[in-house]
N, C-alpha and C positions, 0 to 999 in steps of 0.2 A: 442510366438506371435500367436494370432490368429484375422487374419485380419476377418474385420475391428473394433474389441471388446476390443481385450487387448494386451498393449506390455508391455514386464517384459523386464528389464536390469540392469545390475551393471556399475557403475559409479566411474571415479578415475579420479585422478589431471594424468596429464603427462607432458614430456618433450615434444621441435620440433618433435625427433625423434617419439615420440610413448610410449616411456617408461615410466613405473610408476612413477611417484616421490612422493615423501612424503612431506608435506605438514602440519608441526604445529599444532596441536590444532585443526586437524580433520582426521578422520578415516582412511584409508587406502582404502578401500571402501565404499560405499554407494548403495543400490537397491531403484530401482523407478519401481514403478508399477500402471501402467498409463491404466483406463480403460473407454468404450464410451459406452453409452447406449444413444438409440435412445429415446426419450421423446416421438416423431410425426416428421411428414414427414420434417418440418423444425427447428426441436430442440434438439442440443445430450448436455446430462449431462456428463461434463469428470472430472472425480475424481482420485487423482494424489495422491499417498502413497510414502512416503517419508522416509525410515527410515536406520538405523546407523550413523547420523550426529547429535549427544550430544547435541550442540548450537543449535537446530532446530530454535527456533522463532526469530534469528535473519535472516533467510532465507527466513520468510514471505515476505517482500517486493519484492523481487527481483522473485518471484514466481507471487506475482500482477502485477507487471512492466511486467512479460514475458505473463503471462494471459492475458493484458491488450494488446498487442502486437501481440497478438494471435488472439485477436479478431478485430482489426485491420484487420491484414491481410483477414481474414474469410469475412472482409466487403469487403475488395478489392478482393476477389473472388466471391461474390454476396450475404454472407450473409447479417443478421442481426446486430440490435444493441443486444448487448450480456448483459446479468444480471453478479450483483457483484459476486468475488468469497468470499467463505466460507471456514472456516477453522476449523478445529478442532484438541485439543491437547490430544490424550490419556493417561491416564496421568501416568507418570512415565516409561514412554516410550520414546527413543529417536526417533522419529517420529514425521512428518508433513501429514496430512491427509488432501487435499484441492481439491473443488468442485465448478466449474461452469459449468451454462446453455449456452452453447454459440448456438445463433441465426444463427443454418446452419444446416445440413442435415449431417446425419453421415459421407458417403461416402466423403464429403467436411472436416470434422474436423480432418478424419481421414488421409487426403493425406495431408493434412497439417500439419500434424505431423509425417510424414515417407518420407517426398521428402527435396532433399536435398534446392532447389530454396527457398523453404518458410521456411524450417526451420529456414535458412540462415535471415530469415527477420524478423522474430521477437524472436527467441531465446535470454533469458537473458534481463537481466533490458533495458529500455529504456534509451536512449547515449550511446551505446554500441555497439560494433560493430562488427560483426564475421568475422573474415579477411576469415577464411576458413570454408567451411561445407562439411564432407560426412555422407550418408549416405546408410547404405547396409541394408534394412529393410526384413530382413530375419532370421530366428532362426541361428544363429552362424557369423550374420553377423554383421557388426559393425560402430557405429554411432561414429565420433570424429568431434568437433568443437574447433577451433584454435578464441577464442574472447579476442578482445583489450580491454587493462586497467582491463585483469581480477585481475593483483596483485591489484588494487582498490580497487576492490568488498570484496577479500581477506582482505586485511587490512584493510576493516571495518568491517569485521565481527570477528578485533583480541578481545582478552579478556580484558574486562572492568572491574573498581572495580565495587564491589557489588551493591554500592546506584546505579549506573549506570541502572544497569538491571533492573530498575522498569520506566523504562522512553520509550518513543515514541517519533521520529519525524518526521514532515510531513515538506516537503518545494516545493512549486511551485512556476514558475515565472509567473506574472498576465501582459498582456497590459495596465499597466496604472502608472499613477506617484502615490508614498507611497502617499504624502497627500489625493490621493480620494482613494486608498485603506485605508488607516485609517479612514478616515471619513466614508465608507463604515461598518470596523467594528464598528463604536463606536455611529452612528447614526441610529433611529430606521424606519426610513422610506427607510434605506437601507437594515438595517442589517436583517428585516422581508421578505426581500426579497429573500436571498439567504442561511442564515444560515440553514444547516440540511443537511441529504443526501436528491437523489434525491428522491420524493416519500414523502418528510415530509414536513409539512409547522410550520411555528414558528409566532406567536405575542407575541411582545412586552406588560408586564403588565406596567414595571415603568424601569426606566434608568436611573441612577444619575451618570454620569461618572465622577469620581474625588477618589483621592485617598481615600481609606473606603466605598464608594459609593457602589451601589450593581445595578447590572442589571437583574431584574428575569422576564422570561420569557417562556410559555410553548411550545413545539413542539408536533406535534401531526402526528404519525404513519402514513402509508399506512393502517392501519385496524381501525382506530379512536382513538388506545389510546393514551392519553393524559397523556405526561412527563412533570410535574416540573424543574425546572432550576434556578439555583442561581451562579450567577459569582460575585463576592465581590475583589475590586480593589485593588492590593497592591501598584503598581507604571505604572504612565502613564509620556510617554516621547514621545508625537507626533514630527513627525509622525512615531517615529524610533520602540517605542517598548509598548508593555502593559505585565502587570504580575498580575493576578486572580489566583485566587479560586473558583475553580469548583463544586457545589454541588446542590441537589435534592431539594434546597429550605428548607431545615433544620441543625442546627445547628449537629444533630446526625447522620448525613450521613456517613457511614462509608466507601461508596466508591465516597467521592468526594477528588479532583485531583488538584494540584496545574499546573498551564501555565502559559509558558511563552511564546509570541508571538513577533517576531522582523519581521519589516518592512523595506529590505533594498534596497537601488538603483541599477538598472543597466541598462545598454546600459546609457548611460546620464542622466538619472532619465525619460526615457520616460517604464520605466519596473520595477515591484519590485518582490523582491524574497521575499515571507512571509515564515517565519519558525517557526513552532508552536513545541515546546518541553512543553509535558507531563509529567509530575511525578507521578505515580501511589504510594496507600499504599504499596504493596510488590510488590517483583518481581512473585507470585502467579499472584495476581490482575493484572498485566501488560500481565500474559500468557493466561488470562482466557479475558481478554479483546482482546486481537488478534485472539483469538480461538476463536471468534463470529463475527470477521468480523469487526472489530471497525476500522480498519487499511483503509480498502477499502471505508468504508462508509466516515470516514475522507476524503480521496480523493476526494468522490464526492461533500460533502460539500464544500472544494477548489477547485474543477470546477468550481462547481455552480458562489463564486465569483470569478473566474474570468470569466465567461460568463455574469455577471451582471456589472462587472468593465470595462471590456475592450469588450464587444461586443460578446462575441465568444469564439471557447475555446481556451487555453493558454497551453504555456509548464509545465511542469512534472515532477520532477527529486526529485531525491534524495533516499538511502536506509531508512529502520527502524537503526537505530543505538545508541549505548550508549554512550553519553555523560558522561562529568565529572561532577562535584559535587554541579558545580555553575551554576546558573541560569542564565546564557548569552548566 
């Protein structure tokens, strides 16, 4: 450890008691090497090295949900709005390498990650809950957190068949009933409004929404450039579900992406939970599309609508996870 720069530690499953336990389909150990570089007086870059966990990229999400949570808290201690994390896969390495800017001042990101009160608050994905936190931030000292419904998080990250691992999903719950979240996605005086992350903006060129139909439309960066887009309809069943074809506006696109999007009810239908499942060409292209960040930019793209559907922003949930074979 060397405050306030870098903390190194090894990391294990354990019982109540303390003791090691082993734990299926992942290591016996794992090391996290977690370090803060000051940007300017109100901005630290903290880049998180993550390695002996095989599965690494199914651990992305739950590393955004705690980032995400992180910066949270950093607001309720007087920072900033914080930028997305990044990620990167070295490859052939079991290793997670992940980096955000979070909008606060070193000496603040850094008690935020060594006291036990805050750790205690956003540690671990978002609906999660730490029943217990210590922490002894000291060279030989020792950090344990006791969080509920960790067998969850475990059992989604058990092993999937193969077609599996080339897939993404994203699910949040929006303020508003599926019919105007559907009508939001499938209409273009809405859907120019909020499709892209934050920082992109999108027009609609043409929209035929009907099965075969095709919606092409460009988004255009934070730096001007301008992306092609072509979504080609397979099946629409308002307001429950739509299933596309994802691609650059050419027939030879080799990394365009089949979706499936379900729009479902809850609380009474005054709330929908949208779930977008991805299918990527390989389980490659699925690793190289997280290791740039596509995971976190998706999220904010579903912010965005649900601050355009329901006023504000909306809950969150859900891991990255593999799915079966079918498209539901």
């Amino acid at each position: 450890m060397a405050a306030p720069e870098r903390l190194v530690f090894p990391c294990h499953f354990s019982d109540p008691s303390g003791a090691r336990r082993e734990r299926p389909g992942f290591p016996a150990e794992m090391r996290v090497d977690v370090r803060f570089e000051a940007l300017d007086a109100a901005r630290t870059k903290v880049t998180v090295r993550q390695s002996g966990l095989e599965r690494d990229q199914d651990e992305v999400q739950g590393w955004i949900e705690a980032f995400e949570r992180l910066a949270g808290e950093l607001a309720h201690m007087g920072g900033g709005v914080s930028e997305a994390t990044m990620f990167v896969y070295p490859p052939a390495q079991p290793v997670i390498l992940q980096r955000r800017v979070f909008a606060a001042p070193r000496a603040l990101v850094w008690e935020s990650c060594t006291e036990a009160r805050h750790m205690a608050a956003w540690w671990g994905p978002r609906g999660y809950v730490n029943e217990a936190c210590e922490v002894d931030a000291r060279p030989g000292g020792r950090w344990r957190v006791a969080m509920d419904r960790l067998e969850e998080i475990l059992d989604a990250l058990a092993p999937a068949g193969a077609g599996a691992k080339r897939e993404l999903v994203l699910s949040r719950v929006v303020d508003a009933p599926c019919a105007l979240v559907f009508e939001a996605w499938t209409s273009p005086e809405h859907v120019d409004r909020w499709m892209g992350p934050r920082g992109y903006t999108t027009e609609t060129l043409s929209m035929d929404v009907r099965v075969g139909g095709a919606w092409r439309y460009t988004m255009t960066g934070p730096d001007g450039t301008v992306y092609p887009n072509r979504v080609t309809y397979r099946a629409i069943e308002p307001p429950a579900r739509l299933e596309y074809r994802h691609d650059a506006d050419t027939d030879e696109d080799p990394h365009g992406f089949d979706v499936w999007v379900s729009f479902a009810e809850e609380e009474e239908g005054r709330r929908t939970r949208v779930s977008m499942r991805m299918r990527l060409a390989s389980k490659e292209a699925r690793d190289f599309t997280i290791g740039f960040g596509a995971v976190e930019l998706g999220y904010q793209t579903l912010a965005r609508l649900a601050e355009h559907v329901g006023g504000g922003p909306a809950r969150r949930s859900g891991l990255i996870h593999e799915g079966d074979e079918h498209g539901t």
